[in-house]
C-alpha positions as CSV (number, residue, x, y, z in Angstrom):
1,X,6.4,-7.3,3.7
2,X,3.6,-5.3,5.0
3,X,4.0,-1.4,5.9
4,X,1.4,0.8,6.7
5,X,0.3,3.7,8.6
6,X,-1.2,3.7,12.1
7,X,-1.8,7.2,12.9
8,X,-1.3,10.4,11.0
9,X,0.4,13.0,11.7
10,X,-1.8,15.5,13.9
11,X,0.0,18.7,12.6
12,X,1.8,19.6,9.0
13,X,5.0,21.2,8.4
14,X,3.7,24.0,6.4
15,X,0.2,26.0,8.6
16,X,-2.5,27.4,6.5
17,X,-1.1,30.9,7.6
18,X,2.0,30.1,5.9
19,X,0.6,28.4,2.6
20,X,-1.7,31.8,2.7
21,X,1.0,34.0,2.9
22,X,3.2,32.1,0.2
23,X,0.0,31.7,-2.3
24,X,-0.6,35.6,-1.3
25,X,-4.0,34.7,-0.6
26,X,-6.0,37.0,2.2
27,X,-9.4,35.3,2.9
28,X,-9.6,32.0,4.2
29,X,-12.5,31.1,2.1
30,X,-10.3,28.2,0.5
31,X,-8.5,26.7,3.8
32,X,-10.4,23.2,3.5
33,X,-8.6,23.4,0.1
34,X,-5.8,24.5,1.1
35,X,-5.3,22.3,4.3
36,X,-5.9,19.2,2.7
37,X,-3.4,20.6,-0.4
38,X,-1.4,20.3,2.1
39,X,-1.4,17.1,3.4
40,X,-1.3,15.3,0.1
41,X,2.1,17.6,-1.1
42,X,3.8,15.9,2.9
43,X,2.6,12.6,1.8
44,X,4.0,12.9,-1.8
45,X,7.1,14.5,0.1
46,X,7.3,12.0,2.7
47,X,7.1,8.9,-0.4
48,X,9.5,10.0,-2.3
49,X,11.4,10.8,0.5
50,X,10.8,7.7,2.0
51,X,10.9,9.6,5.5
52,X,8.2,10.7,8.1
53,X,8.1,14.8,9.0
54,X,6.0,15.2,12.0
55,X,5.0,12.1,14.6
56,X,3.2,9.1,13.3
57,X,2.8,5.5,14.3
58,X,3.7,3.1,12.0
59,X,3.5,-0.7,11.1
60,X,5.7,-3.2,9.4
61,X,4.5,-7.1,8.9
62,X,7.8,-9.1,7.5
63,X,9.2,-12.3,8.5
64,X,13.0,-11.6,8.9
65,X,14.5,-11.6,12.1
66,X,16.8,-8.3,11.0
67,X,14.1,-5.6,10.2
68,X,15.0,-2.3,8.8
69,X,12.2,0.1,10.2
70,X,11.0,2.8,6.9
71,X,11.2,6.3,7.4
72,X,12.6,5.5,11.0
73,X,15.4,8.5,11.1
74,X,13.2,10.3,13.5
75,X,12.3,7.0,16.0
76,X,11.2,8.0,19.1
77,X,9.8,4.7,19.7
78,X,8.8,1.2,19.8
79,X,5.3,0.5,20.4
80,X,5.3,-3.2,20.6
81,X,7.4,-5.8,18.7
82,X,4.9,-9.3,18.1
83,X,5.8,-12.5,16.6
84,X,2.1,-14.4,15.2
85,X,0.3,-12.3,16.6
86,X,1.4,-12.4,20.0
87,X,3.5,-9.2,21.9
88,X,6.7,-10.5,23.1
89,X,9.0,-9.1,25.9
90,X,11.4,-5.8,25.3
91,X,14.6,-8.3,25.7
92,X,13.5,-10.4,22.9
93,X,14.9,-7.8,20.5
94,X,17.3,-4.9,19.9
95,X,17.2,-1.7,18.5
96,X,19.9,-0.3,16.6
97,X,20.3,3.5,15.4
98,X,21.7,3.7,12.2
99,X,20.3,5.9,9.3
100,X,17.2,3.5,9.5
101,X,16.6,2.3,12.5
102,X,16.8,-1.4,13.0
103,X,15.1,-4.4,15.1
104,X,17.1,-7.2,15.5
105,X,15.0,-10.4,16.8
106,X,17.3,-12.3,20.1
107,X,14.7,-15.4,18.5
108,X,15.0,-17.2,15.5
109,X,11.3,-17.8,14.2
110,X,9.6,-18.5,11.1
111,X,6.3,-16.6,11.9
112,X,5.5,-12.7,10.8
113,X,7.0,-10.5,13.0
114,X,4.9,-6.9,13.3
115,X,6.7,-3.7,14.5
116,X,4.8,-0.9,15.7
117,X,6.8,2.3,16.3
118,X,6.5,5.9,16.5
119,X,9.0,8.0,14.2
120,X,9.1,11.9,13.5
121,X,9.3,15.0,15.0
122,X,6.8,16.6,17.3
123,X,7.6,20.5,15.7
124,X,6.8,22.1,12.6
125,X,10.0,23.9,12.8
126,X,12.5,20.9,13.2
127,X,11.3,19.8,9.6
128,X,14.1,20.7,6.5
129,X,13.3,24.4,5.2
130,X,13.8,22.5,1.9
131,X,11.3,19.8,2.7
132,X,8.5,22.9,3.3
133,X,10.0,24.7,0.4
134,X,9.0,21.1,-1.4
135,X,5.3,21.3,0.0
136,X,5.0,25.3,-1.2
137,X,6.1,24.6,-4.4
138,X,3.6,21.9,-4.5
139,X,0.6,23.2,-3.4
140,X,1.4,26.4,-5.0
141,X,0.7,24.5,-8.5
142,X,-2.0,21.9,-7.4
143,X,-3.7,25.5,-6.1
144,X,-3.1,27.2,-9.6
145,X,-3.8,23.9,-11.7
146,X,-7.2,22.8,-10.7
147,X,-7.8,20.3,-13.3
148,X,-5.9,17.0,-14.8
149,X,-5.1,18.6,-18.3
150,X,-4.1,21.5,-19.5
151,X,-6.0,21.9,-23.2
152,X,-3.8,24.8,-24.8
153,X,-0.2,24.0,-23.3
154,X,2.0,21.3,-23.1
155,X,1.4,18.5,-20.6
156,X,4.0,19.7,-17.5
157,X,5.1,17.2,-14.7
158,X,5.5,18.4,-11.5
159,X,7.8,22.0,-10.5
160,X,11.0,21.3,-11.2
161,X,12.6,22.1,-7.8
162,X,10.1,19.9,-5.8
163,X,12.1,16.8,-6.9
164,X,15.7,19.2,-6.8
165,X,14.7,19.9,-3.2
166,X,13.7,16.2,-2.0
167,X,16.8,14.7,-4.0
168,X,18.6,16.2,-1.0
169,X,17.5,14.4,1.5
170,X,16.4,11.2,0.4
171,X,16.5,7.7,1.8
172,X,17.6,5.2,-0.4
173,X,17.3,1.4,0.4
174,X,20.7,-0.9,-0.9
């Protein structure tokens, strides 16, 4: 099984303005920071979620027949569904909402079968307030803990109430 991602999201869950305001920083002197702080605490969020905030498009190479599409709780669609290579026809296959959304081949083949879709949600705000809590928390101490070791403390792991927060809401695979 291959998964991968397409397209990033085009917007975050958490704006600079709001990081700013929750770091009580007032220049913008460190947005580039910042903004890509940011985007690595929703992709550390969105992993060990295993769920997609805002829109992306997304591929998955497997060769079942019965494919569970990751982070697929927000599908809005399906791109394209190919079998070798080659796009085949919308009633070749069914979609099925569950949790995870599933494709379900109408063919039996042995070949790789590649699912493109589009999952997540167009608006900041219809993202968990514990999910952006989660990316505060995060870029609050990657902001604050510039460097890999700490000399004269103890080694610490991540904020405790990143992982409390994302325990909430996260998909796990039987």
């Amino acid at each position: 099984m291959n998964f991968r991602i397409v397209d990033r999201p085009r917007a975050e869950p958490v704006s600079l303005d709001e990081i700013r305001c929750y770091l009580r920083v007032d220049s913008n002197d460190d947005d580039l920071l910042l903004g890509s702080l940011i985007t690595v605490a929703r992709s550390y969020c969105e992993n060990y979620q295993r769920r997609a905030y805002m829109m992306q498009t997304l591929e998955l190479t497997t060769d079942k027949c019965l494919i569970e599409l990751p982070r697929s709780e927000e599908l809005q669609r399906i791109e394209w569904v190919e079998i070798n290579g080659e796009i085949i026809p919308d009633d070749w296959y069914t979609v099925k909402r569950c949790l995870l959304a599933i494709v379900e081949l109408n063919v039996l083949t042995d070949k790789p079968v590649t699912v493109r879709y589009v999952t997540g949600v167009e608006s900041a705000e219809a993202v968990q307030a514990e999910v952006k809590q989660a990316i505060c928390l995060l870029v609050s101490h990657w902001y604050e803990n510039r460097i890999a070791v700490i000399t004269d403390a103890a080694p610490k792991e991540l904020p405790l109430g990143v992982k409390a927060l994302l325990d909430m809401g996260r998909v796990i695979s039987l």
